[in-house]
N, C-alpha and C positions, 0 to 999 in steps of 0.2 A: 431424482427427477429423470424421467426418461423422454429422449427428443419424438418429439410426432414424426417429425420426416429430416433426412440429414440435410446443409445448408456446405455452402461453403463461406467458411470464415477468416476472417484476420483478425491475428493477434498482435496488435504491435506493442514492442516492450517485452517480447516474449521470447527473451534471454535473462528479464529478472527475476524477481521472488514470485510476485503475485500471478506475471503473463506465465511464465512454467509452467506452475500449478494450474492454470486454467486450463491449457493447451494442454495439459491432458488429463482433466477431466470433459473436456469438449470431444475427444479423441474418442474417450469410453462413452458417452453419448453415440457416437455415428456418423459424427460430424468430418468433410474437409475441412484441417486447420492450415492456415498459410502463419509463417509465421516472422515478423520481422524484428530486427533489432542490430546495434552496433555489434556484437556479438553475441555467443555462445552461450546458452546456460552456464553458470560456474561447477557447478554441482552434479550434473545428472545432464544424461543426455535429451534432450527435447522430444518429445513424439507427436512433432509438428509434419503434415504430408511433406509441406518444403518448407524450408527455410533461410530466409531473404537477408544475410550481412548487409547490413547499410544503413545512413543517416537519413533520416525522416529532416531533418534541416533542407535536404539538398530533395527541391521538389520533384526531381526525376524518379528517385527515390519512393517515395509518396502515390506518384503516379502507378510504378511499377510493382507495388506495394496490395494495391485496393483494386486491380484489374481483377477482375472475372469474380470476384465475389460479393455473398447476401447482404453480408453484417461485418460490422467490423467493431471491436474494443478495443480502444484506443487508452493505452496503458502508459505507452512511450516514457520516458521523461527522465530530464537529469534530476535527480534528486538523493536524497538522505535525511540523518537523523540532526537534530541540532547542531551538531560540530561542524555539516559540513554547511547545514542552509546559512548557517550566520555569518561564515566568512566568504559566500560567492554567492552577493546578492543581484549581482548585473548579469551573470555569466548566467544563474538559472531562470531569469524572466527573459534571457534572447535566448536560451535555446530551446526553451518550452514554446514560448511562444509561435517560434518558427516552426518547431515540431506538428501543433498541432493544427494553427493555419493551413500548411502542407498538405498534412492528413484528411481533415475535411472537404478543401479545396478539390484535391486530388477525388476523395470519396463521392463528393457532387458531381466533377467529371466522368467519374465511370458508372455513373445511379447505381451506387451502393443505395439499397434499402432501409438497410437499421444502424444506428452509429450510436455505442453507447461512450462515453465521456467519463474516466474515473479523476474526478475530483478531489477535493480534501475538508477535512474538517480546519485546515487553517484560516481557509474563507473566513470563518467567523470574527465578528469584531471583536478586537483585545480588551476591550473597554468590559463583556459581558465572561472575561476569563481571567481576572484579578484573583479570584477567591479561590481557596483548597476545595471549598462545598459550593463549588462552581454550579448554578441550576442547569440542568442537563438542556444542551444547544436547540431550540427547534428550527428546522428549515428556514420558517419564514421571517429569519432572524437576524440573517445577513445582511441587511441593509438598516439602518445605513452602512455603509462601508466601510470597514474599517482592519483589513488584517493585520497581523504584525509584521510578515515580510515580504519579499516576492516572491516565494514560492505562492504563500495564499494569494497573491493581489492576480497573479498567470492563471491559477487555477479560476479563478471570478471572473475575470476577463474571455476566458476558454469556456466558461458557462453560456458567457454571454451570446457567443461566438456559434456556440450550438442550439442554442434559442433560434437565433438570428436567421442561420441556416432552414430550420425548420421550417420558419415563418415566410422566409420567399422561396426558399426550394423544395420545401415535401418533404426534405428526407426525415424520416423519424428516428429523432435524438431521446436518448435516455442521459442521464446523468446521475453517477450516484458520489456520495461523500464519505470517501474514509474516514473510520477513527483508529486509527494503532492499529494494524494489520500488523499480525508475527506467526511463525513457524518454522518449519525445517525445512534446509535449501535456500537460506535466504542470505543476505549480504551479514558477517557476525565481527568483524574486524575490518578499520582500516579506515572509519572516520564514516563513514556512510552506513554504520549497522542503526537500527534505532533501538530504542534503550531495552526491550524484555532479549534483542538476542546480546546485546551489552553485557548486559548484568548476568547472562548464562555463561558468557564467556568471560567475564571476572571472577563466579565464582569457581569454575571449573577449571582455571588457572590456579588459583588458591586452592584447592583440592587436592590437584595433581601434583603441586608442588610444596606443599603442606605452608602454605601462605596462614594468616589466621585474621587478613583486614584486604577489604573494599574501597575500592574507592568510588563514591556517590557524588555527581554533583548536585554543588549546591547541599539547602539542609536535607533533601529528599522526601519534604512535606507536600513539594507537589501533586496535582492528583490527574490521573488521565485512564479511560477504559481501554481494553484491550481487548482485540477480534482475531483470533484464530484462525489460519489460513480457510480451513474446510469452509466454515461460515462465508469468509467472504466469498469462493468461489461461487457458494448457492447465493449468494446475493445476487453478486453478478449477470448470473444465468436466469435467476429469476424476475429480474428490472426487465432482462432485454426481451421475455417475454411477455410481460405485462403492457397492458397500453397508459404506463403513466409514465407522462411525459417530462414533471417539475422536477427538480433537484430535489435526491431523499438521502438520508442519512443511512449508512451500513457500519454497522458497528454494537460493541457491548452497551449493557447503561448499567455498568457495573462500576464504581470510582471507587482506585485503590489510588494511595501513595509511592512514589519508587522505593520508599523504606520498605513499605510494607513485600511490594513485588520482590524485593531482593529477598526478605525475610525469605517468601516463600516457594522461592527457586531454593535457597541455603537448604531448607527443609528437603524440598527432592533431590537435593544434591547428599543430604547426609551429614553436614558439617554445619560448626557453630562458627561464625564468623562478623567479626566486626566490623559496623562500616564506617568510613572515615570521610568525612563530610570537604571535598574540597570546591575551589572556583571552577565554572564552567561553564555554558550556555543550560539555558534552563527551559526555553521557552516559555509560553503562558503559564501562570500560576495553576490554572483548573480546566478540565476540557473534559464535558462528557456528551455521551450521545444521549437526546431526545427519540425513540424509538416509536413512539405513538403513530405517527402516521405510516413507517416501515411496517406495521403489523397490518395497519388495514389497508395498506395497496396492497401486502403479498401475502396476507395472513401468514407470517413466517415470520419466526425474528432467530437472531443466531443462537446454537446448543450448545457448544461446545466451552465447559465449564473452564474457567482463565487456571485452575489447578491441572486438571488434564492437557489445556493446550501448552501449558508452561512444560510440563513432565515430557513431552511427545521432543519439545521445542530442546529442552538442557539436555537431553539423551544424544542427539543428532549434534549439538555444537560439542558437548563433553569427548566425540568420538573428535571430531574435526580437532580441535585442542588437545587430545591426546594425542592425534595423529602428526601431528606441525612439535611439541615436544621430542617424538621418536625420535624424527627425523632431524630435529636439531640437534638433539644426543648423536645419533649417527654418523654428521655429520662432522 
């Protein structure tokens, strides 16, 4: 996609995986990026015009944050994969929630223009995500309410929140809904990675050090699609130019198992390896994306095949993992 004319923008959260990656494909577009966050890219340097250290919690922040610019994607947020949402259920519904209050607030006092809101597919009721052949999520499916924790119940409330906004202030809110966003550059270790840069970094541990077993939580019957950085970022970019305003799903409607996923990371890794099934957070049984109505707001839905982005994904952790071995040796 190529921009009509440059804007200037903010990225907030854009010291993590997905804001990174967006902030500079927004960059290659033509675009001013502003960019905020508690810190630093981990990975790569940002190619943000500036870049704003600080907490979106603290509304000064927020204010100083959303001055002088069109549009803003709002990324922010404490979060991670299973291990961390299940043990800091209070800590992540007050810091999100204040985040994105902030932010909005803050964006209505300076008439920002466009404010897209990135969501989650945890929104959805637990009740319609028991099953491994889970029927794939439609948008208009989250009510009645019912998520499993507060990461999804912040993200529902944060919809609400930009409805709301809409509806007495003008500003034009998009919202879109993750399902398993992964790639390179992203968080791969440390309780916060989520399960396909996990499982690259298990097996690529076992590889390097001629390991021959995995560990999986749970039986690994579970089933969940997975979205490929590239895809999301044209999601992204392509909501906030669109004039649909409802909450849409961005994501594969591809449903594999974490067995299978691991299978087929072991495969581009090279190695035959066993997995060994133990306790752990599981989340919902089944989770897929309903893709129907993402094709006809944006006639687009994501390309990038879950074997390609997996191969892109264990190349980029297999180095980082070899490189954290070196230097333990070294050391």
């Amino acid at each position: 996609m190529v921009a009509a004319m440059a804007h200037h923008i903010l990225v907030t959260g854009a010291g993590g995986f997905i804001g990174h990656h967006l902030t500079t494909f927004l960059k290659r577009q033509g675009h001013h990026v502003r960019g905020v966050d508690v810190k630093h890219p981990d990975f790569a340097v940002s190619d943000a015009d500036d870049f704003l250290v600080g907490d979106l919690r603290d509304p000064c922040v927020a204010r100083a944050a959303t001055a002088d610019v069109d549009s803003v994607y709002a990324l922010a947020a404490d979060m991670g994969g299973m291990g961390y949402i299940s043990v800091h259920q209070a800590r992540i519904f007050h810091n999100n929630s204040l985040i994105n209050l902030n932010t909005l607030e803050a964006a209505r006092v300076n008439g920002v223009g466009h404010y897209l809101y990135t969501s989650s597919a945890c929104v959805y009721p637990e009740s319609r995500q028991t099953d491994t052949q889970v029927t794939p999520l439609r948008e208009e499916e989250v009510y009645p309410a019912e998520p499993q924790d507060s990461y999804g119940w912040e993200k529902l409330f944060s919809e609400r929140l930009c409805q709301y906004y809409r509806e007495d202030y003008g500003i034009e809110t998009r919202v879109i809904r993750f399902h398993s966003m992964f790639g390179p550059l992203g968080t791969w270790d440390g309780g916060r990675e989520k399960a396909p840069a996990a499982i690259c970094r298990k097996v690529a541990f076992a590889k390097l050090t001629g390991q021959t077993e995995i560990d999986i939580w749970g039986d690994g019957l579970q089933t969940r699609s997975f979205c490929y950085i590239d895809d999301c970022v044209q999601g992204l970019v392509r909501l906030m130019a669109s004039g649909h305003r409802d909450p849409l799903n961005l994501g594969q409607d591809r449903l594999v198992t974490i067995n299978e996923l691991a299978d087929m990371v072991a495969v581009i890794a090279g190695v035959t390896l066993t997995k060994r099934h133990v306790p752990g957070p599981q989340g919902v049984r089944g989770r897929n994306s309903d893709n129907t109505r993402l094709r006809q707001v944006l006639g687009w839905e994501p390309e990038v095949a879950l074997e390609d982005g997996l191969a892109r994904t264990y190349s980029w952790i297999e180095a980082q993992v070899r490189r954290r071995l070196t230097t333990a040796v070294g050391a």
